[in-house]
ZADO-708615 format. One record per residue: residue in one letter; residue number from 1; x, y, z of N, C-alpha, C in turn. Coordinates in Angstrom, 1 decimal, decimal comma. Example, Ala and Ser with C-alpha at 12.3 -4.5 7.8 and 13.67 -1.06 7.14 Angstrom:
> r_k_n_px_n_py_n_pz_ca_px_ca_py_ca_pz_c_px_c_py_c_pz
> A_1_13,2_-5,7_7,8_12,3_-4,5_7,8_13,2_-3,3_7,8
> S_2_12,8_-2,2_7,1_13,7_-1,1_7,1_12,9_0,0_7,9
This chain:
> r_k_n_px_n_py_n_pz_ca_px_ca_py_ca_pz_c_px_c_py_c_pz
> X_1_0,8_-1,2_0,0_0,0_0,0_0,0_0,9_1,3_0,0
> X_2_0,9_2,3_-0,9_1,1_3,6_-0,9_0,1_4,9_-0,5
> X_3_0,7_5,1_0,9_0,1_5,9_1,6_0,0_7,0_1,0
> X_4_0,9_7,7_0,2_0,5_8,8_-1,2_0,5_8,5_-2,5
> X_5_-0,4_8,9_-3,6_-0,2_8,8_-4,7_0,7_10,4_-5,5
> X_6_1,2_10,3_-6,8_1,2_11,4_-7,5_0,9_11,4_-8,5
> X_7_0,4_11,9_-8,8_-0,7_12,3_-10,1_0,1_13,3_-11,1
> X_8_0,0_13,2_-12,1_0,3_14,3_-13,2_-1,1_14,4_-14,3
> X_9_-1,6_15,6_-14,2_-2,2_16,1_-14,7_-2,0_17,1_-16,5
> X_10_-2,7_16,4_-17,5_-2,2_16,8_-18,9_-3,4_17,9_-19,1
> X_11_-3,2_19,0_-18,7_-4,1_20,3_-19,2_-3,3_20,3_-20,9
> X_12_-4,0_20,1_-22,2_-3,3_20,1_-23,3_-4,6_21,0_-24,2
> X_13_-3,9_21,3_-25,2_-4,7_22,0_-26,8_-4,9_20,1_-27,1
> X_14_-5,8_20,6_-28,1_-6,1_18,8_-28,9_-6,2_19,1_-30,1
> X_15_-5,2_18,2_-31,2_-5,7_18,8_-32,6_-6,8_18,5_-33,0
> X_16_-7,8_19,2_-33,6_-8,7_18,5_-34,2_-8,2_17,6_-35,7
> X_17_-9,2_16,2_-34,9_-9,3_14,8_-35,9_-7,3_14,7_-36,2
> X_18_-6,4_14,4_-35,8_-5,0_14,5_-36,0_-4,4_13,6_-34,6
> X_19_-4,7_12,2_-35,0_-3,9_11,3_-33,9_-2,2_11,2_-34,1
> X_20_-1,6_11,3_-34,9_-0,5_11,4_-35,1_0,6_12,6_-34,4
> X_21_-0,8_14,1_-34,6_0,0_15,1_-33,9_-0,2_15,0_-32,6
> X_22_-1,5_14,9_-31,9_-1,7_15,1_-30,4_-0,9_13,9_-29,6
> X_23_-0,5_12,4_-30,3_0,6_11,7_-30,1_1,8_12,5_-29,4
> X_24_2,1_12,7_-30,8_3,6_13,2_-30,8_3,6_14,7_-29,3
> X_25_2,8_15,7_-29,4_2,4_16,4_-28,5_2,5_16,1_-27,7
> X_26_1,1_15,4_-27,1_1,3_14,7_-25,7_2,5_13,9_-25,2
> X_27_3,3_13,4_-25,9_4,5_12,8_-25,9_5,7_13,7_-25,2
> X_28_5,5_14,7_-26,1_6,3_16,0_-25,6_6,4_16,4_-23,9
> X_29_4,7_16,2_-24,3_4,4_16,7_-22,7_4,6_15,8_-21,3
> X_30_4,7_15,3_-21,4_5,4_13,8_-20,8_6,7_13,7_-20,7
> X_31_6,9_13,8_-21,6_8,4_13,5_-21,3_9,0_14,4_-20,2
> X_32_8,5_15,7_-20,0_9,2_16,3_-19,1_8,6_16,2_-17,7
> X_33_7,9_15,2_-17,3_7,3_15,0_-16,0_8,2_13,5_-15,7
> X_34_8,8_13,4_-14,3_9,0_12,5_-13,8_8,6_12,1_-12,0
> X_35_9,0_10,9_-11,7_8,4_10,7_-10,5_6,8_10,4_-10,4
> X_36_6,2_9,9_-11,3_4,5_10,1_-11,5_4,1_8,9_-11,1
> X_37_2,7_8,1_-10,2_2,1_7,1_-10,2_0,9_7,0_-11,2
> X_38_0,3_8,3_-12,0_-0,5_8,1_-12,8_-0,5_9,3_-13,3
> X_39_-0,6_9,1_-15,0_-0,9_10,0_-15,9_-2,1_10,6_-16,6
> X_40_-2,8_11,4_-15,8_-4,3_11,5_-16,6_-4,7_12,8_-17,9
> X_41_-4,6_12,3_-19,4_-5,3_12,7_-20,1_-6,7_13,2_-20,3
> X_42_-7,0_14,1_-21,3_-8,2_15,0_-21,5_-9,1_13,8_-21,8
> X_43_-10,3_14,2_-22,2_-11,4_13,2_-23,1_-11,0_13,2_-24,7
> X_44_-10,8_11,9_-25,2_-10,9_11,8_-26,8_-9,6_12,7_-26,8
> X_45_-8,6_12,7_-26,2_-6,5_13,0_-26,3_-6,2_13,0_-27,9
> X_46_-6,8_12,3_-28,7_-5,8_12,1_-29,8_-6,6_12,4_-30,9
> X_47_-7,9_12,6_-31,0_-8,7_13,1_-31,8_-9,4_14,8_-31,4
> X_48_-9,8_15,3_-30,3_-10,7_15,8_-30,0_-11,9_15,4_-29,9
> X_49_-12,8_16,1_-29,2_-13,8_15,5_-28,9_-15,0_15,4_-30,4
> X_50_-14,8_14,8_-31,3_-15,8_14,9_-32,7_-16,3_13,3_-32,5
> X_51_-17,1_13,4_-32,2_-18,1_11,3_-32,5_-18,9_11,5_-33,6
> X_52_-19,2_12,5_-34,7_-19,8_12,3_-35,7_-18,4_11,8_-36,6
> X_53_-17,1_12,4_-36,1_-16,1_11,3_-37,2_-15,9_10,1_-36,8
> X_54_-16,6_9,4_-36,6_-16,2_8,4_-35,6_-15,9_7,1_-36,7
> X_55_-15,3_7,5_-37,6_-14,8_6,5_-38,6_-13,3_6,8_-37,9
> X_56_-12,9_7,8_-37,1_-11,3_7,8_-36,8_-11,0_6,5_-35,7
> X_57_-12,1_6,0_-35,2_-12,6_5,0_-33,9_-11,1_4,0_-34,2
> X_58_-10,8_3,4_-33,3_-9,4_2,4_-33,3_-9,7_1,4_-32,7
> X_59_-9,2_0,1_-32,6_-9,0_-0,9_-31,9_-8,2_-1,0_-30,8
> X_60_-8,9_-1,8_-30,0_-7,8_-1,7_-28,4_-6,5_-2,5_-28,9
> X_61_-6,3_-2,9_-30,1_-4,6_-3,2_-30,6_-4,7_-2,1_-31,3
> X_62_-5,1_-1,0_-31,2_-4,6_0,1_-32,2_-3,3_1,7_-32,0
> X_63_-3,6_2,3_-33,1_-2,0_2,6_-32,4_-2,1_3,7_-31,1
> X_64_-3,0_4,1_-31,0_-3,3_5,3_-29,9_-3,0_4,3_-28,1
> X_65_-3,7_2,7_-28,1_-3,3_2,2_-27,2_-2,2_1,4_-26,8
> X_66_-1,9_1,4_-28,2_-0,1_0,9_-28,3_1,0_2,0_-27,8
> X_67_0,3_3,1_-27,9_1,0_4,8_-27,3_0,9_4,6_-25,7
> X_68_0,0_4,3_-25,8_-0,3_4,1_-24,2_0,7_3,0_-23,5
> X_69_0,3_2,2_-23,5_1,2_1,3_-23,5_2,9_1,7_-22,7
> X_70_3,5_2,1_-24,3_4,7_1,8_-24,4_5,0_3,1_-23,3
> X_71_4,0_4,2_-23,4_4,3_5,3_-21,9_4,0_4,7_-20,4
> X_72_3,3_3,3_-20,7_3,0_3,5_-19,5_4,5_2,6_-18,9
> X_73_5,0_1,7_-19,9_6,2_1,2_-19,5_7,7_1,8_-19,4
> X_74_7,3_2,9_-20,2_8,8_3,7_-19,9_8,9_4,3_-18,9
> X_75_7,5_4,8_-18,4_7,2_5,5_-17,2_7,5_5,2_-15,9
> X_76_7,0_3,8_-16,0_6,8_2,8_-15,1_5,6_3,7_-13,9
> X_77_4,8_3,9_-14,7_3,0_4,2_-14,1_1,9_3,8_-14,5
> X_78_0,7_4,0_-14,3_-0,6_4,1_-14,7_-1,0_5,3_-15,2
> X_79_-1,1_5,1_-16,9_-1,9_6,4_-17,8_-3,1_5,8_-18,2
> X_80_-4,3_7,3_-18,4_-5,2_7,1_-18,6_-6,2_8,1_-19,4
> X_81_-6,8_7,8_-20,3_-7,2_8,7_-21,3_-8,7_7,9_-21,9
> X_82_-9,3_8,9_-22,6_-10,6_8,5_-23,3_-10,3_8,3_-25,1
> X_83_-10,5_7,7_-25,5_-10,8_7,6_-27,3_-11,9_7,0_-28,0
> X_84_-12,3_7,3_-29,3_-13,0_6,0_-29,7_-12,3_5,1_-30,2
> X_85_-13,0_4,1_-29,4_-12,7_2,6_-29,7_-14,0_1,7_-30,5
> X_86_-13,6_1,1_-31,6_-13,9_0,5_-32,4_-14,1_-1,1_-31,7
> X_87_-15,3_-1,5_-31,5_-15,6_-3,2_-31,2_-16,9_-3,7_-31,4
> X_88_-17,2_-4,9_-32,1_-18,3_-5,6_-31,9_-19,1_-4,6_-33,1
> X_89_-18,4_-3,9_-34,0_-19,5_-3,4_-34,5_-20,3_-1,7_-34,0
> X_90_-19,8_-2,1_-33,0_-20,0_-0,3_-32,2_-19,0_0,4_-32,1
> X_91_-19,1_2,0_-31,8_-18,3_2,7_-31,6_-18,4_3,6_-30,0
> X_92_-17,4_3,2_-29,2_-17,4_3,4_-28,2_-16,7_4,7_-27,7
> X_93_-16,8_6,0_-26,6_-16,0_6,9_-26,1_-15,6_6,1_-24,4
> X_94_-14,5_5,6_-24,9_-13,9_4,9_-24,1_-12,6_5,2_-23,1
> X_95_-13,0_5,3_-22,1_-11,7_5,7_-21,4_-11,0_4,5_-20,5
> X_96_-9,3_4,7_-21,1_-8,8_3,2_-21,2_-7,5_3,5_-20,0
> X_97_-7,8_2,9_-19,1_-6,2_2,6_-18,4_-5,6_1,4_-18,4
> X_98_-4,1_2,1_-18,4_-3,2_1,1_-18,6_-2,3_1,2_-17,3
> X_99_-2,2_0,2_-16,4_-1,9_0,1_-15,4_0,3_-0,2_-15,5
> X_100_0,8_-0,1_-14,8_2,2_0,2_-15,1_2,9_-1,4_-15,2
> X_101_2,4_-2,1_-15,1_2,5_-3,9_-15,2_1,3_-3,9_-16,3
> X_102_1,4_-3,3_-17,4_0,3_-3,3_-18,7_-1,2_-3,6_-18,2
> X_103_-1,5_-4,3_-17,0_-2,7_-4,3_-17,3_-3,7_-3,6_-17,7
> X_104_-4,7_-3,8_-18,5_-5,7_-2,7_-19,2_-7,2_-2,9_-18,7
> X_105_-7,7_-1,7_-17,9_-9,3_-1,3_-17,5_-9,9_-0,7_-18,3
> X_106_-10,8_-1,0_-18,8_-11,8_0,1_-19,4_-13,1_0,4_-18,7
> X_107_-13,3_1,6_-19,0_-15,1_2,4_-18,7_-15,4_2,8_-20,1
> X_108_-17,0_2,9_-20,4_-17,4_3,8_-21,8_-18,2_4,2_-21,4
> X_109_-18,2_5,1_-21,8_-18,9_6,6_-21,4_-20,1_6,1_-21,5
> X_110_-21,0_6,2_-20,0_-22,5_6,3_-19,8_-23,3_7,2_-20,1
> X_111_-23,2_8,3_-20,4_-23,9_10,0_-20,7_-23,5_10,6_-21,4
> X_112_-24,3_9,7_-22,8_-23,7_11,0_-23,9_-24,1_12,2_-24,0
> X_113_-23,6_12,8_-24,6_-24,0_14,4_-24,1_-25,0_14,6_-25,8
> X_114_-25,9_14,7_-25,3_-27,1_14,9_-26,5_-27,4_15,7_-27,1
> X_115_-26,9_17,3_-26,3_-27,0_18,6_-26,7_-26,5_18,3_-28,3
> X_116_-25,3_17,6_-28,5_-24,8_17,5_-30,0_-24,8_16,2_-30,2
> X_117_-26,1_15,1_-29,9_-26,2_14,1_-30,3_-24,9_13,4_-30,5
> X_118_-24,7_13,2_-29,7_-23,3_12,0_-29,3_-23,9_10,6_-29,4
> X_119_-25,1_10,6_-28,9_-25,8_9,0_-29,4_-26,3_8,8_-30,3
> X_120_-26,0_9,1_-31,2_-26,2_8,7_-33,1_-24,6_8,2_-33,3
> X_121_-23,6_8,4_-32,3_-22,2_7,7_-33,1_-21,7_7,2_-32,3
> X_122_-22,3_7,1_-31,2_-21,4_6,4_-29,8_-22,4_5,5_-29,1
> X_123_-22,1_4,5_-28,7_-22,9_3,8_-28,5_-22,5_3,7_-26,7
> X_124_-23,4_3,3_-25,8_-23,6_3,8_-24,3_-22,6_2,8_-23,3
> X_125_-22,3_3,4_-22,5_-22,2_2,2_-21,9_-22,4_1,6_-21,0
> X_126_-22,4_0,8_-20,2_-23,5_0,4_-18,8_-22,5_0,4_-17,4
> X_127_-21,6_-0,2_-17,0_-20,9_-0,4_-16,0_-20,0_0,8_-15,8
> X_128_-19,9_1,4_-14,6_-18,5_1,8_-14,1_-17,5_0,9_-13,9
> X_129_-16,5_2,0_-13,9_-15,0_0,8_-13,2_-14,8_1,6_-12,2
> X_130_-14,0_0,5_-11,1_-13,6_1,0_-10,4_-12,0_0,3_-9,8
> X_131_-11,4_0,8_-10,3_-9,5_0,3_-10,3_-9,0_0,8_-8,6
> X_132_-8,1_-0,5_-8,6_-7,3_-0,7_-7,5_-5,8_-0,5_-7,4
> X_133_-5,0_0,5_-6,8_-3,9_0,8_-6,9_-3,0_0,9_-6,2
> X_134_-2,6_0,0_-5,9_-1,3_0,4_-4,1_-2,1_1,0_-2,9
> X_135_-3,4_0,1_-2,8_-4,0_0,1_-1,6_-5,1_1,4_-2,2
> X_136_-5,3_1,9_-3,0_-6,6_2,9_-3,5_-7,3_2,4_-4,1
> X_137_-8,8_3,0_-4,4_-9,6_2,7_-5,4_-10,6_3,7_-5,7
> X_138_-10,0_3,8_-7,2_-10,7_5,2_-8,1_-11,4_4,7_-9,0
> X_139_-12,3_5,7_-9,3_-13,3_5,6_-10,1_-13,7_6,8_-11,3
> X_140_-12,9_6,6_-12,1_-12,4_7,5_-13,6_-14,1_7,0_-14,6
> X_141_-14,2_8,8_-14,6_-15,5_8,7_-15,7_-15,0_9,9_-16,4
> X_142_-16,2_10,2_-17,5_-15,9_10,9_-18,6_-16,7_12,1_-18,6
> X_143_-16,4_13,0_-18,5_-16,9_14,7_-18,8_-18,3_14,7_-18,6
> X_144_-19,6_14,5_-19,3_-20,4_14,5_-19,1_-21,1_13,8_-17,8
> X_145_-20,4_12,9_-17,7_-20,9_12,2_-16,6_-21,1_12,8_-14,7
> X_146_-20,0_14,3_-15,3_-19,9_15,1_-13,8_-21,6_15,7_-13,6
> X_147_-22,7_15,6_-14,1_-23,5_16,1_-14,0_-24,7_15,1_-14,0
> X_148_-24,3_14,1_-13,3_-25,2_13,1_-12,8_-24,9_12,7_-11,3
> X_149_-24,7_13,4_-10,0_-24,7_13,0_-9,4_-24,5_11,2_-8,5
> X_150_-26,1_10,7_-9,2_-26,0_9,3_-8,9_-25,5_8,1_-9,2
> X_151_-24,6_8,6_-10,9_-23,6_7,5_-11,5_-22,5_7,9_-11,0
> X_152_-22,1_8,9_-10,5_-21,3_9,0_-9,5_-20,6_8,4_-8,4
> X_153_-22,2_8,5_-7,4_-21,8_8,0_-6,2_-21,1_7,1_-5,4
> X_154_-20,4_7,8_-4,2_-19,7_6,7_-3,9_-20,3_5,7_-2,3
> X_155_-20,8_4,6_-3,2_-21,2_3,4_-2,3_-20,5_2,3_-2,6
> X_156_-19,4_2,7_-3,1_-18,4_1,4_-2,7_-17,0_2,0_-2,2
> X_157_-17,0_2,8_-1,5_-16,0_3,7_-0,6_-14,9_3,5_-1,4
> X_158_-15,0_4,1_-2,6_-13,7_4,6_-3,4_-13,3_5,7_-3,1
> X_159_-11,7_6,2_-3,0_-11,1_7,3_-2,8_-10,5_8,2_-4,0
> X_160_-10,8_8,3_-4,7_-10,5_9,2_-5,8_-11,5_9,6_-6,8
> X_161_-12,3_10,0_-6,9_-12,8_10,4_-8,4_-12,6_11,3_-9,4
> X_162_-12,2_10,6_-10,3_-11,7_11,4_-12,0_-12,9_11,4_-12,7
> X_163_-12,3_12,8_-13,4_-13,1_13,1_-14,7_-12,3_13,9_-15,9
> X_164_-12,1_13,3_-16,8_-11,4_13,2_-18,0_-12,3_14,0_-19,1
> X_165_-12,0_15,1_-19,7_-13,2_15,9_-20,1_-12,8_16,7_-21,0
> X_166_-13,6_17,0_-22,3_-13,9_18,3_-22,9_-14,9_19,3_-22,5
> X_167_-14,7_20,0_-21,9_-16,0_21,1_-21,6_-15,4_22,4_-21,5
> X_168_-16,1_23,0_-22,3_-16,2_24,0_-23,1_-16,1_25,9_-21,8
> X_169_-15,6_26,4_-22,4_-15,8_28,2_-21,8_-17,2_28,2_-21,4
> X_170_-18,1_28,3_-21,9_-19,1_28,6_-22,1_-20,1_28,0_-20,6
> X_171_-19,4_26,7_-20,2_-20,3_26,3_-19,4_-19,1_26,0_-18,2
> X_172_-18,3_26,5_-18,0_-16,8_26,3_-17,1_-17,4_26,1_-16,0
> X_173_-18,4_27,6_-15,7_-18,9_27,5_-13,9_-19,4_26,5_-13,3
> X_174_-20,1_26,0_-13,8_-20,7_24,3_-14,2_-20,0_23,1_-13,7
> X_175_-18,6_23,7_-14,8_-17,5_22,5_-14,5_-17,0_22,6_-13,3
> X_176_-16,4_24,0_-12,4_-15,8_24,2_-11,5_-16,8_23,9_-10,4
> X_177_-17,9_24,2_-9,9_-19,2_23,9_-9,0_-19,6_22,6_-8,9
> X_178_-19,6_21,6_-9,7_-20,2_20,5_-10,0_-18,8_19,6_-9,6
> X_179_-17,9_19,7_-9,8_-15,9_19,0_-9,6_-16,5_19,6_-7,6
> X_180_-16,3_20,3_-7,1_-16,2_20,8_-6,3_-17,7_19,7_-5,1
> X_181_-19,1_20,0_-5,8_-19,9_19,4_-5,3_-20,1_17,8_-5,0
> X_182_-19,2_17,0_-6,0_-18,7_15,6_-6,0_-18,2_15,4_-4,8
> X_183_-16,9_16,5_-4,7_-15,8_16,2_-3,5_-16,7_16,3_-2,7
> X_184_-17,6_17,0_-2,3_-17,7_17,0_-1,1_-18,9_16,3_-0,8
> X_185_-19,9_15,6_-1,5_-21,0_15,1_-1,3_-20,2_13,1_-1,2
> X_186_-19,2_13,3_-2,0_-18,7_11,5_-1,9_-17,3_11,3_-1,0
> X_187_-17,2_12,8_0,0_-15,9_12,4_0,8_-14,6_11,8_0,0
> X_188_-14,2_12,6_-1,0_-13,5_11,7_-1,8_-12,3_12,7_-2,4
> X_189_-11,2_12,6_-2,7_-10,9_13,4_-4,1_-10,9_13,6_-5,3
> X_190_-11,5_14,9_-5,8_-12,1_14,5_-7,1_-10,7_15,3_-7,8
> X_191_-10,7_14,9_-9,1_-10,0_15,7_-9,8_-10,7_15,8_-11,0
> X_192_-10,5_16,5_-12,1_-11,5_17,1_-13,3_-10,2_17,4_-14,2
> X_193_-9,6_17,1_-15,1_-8,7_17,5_-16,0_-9,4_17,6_-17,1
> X_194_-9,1_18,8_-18,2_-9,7_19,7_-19,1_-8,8_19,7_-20,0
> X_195_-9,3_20,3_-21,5_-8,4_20,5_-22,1_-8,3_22,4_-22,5
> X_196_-7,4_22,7_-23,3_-7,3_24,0_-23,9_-7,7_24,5_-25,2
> X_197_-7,8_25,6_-25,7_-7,8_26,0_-27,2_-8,9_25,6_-27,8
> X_198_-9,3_25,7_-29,1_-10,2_25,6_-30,2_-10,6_24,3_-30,8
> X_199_-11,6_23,7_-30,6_-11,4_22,6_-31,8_-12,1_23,2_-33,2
> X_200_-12,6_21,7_-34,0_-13,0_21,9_-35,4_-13,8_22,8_-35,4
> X_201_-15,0_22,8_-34,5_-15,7_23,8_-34,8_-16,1_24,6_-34,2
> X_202_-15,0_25,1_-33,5_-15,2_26,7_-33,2_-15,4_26,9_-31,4
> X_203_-15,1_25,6_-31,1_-15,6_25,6_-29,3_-14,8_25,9_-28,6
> X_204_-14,7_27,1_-27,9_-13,3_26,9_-27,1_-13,0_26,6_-25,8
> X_205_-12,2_26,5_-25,4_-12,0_25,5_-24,1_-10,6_26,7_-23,2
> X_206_-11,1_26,4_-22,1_-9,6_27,3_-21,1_-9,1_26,5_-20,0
> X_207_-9,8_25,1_-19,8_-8,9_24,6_-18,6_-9,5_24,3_-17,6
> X_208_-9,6_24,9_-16,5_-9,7_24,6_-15,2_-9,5_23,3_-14,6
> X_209_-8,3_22,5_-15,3_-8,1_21,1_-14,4_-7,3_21,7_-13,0
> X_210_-8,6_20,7_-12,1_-8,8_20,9_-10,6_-8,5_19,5_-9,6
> X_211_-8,1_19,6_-8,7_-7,6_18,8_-7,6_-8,6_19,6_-6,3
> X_212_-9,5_18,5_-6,0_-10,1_19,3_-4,6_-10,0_18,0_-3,9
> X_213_-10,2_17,8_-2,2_-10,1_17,4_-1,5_-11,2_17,1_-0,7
> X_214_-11,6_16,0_0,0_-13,2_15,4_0,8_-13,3_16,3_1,2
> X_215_-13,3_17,8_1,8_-14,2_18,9_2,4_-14,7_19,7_1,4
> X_216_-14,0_19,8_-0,1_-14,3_20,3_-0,7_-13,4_21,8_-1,1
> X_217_-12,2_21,3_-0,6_-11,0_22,4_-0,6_-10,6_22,5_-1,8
> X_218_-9,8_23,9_-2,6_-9,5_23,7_-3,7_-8,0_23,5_-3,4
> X_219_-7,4_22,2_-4,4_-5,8_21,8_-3,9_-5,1_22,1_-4,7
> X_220_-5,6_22,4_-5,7_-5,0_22,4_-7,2_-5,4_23,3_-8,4
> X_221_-5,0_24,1_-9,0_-6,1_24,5_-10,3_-5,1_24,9_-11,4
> X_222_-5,3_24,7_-12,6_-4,1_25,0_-13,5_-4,3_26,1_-14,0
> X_223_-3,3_26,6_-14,8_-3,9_27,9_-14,9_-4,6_28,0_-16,2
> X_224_-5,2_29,3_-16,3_-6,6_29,7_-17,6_-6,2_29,9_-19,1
> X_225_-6,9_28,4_-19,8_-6,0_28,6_-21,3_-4,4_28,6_-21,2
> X_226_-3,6_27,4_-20,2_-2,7_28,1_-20,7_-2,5_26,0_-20,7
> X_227_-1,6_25,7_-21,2_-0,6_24,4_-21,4_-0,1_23,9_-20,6
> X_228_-0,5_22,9_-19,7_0,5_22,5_-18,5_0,5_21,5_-17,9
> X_229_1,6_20,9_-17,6_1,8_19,4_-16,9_1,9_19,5_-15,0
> X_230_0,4_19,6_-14,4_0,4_19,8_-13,2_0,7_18,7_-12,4
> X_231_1,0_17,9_-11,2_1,2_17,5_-10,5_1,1_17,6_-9,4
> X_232_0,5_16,6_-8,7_0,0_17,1_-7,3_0,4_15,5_-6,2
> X_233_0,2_15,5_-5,4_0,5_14,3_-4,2_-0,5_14,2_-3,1
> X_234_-1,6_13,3_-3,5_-2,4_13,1_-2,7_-2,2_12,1_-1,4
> X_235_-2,8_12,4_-0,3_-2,8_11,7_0,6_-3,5_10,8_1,4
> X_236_-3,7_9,2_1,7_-4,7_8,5_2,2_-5,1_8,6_3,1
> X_237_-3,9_8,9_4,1_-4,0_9,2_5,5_-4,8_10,6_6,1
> X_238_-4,7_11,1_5,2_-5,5_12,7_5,2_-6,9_12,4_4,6
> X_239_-7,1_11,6_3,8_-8,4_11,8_3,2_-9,3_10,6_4,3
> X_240_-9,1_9,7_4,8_-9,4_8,8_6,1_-9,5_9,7_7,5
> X_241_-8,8_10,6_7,6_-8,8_11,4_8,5_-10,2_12,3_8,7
> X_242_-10,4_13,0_7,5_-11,1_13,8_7,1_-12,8_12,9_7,3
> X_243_-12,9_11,5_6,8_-13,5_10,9_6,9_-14,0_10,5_9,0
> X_244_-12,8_10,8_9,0_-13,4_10,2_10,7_-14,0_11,4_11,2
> X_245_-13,7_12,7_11,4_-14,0_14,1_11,8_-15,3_13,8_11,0
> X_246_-15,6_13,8_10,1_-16,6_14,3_9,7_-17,6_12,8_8,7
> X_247_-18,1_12,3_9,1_-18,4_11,1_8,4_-19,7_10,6_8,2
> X_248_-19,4_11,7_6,8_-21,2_11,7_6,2_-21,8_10,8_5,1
> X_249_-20,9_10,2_5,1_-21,2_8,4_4,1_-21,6_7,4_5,5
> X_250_-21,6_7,0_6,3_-22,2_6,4_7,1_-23,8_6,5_7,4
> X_251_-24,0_7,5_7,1_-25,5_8,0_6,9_-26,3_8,3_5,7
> X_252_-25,3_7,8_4,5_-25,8_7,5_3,4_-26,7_6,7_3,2
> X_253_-28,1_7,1_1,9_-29,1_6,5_1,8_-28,8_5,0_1,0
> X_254_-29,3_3,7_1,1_-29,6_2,9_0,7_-30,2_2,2_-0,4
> X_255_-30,0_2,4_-1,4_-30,1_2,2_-2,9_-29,6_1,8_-3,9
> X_256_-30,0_0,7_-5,1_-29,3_0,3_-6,4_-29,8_0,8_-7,4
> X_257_-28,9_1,3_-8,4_-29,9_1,8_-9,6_-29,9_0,6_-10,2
> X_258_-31,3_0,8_-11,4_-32,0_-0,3_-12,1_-31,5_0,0_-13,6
């Protein structure tokens, strides 16, 4: 068990539809972080967020998770990012970890975001994950998802919650309020990584990847629109702590969703 994790966080621009460049990019960006137990990417890293191209979709032998991969072993960590993935005939927004002994988790995105019909190209998906890591267990979902509370929740006393995301200027307050209301409703640390800049069509994006803590403290925030490889060191023994002073999951209500 690792009583602290460290996290590096990829606040990045995304090219639109260009796996080759946000590759090579994100590669860049990496390279100059060391000391990391996990690397967390934007939503859809190597494409941007577009699911009506969803002919760009890859296979989990394809080369975006062969990228993965080979970082996660030079690294010697756990990276983790969203793409479409191509299976069975569907196309999935899939967020894939790769654990630092290769093992591979996946989640696909439960909540497609409908405003721009995301479910005409992406097909849903039903299960969370929840991964185990040197004595933790987190629970990595995808952008849209921060705005459902109940697929959220935490009733299997997981300590980290991620969210891997495109979301846009326009609805930021949203993002920062809602990152912020997780932490403190699931006793947990949430983090929210974002991406930067413009895509295809015109949406712009500034950032706000956040690190908050079970009270709902802010620990972290990257800065506005700009490019950055944040890192932060969370703690178990603090977030357990925090849990005993104040221990409002014990009085949690009783329920399974259908």
């Amino acid at each position: 068990m690792k009583k602290t994790l460290i996290l590096s966080l990829i606040q990045s621009n995304i090219f639109w539809e260009d796996v080759d460049k946000n590759l090579l990019h994100l590669e860049e960006l990496i390279s100059k972080n060391s000391n990391t137990d996990i690397i967390l990417l934007p939503e859809m890293f190597n494409t941007s967020f577009c699911p009506k191209s969803n002919h760009l979709a890859e296979t989990m032998n394809g080369k975006t998770v062969r990228w993965m991969n080979e970082i996660a072993r030079k690294k010697g960590c756990a990276i983790a990012g969203s793409l479409m993935i191509s299976e069975d005939e569907k196309v999935y927004n899939r967020l894939v970890w790769i654990s630092k002994n290769g093992a591979i988790h996946t989640y696909d995105k439960h909540h497609l975001f409908s405003l721009i019909k995301e479910e005409r190209y992406i097909s849903k998906g039903e299960e969370r994950l929840i991964v185990e890591i040197e004595g933790w267990k987190i629970c990595p979902l995808i952008c849209y998802d921060l705005r459902f509370p109940v697929f959220s929740r935490n009733d299997v006393d997981y300590d980290v919650l991620i969210y891997l995301a495109n979301w846009p200027v326009k609805r930021i307050e949203a993002w920062d309020t809602l990152l912020k209301a997780r932490s403190i409703e699931n006793q947990c640390y949430t983090i929210g990584v974002n991406r930067v800049g413009e895509d295809g069509n015109g949406i712009l994006f500034n950032g706000h990847t956040k690190v908050f803590d079970a009270f709902g403290n802010e620990l972290l925030s990257a800065t506005e629109n700009e490019i950055e490889v944040l890192q932060i060191e969370i703690s178990l023994e603090d977030l357990k702590l925090k849990r005993r002073q104040m221990n409002f999951l014990q009085d949690r209500d009783d329920f399974t969703l259908t």
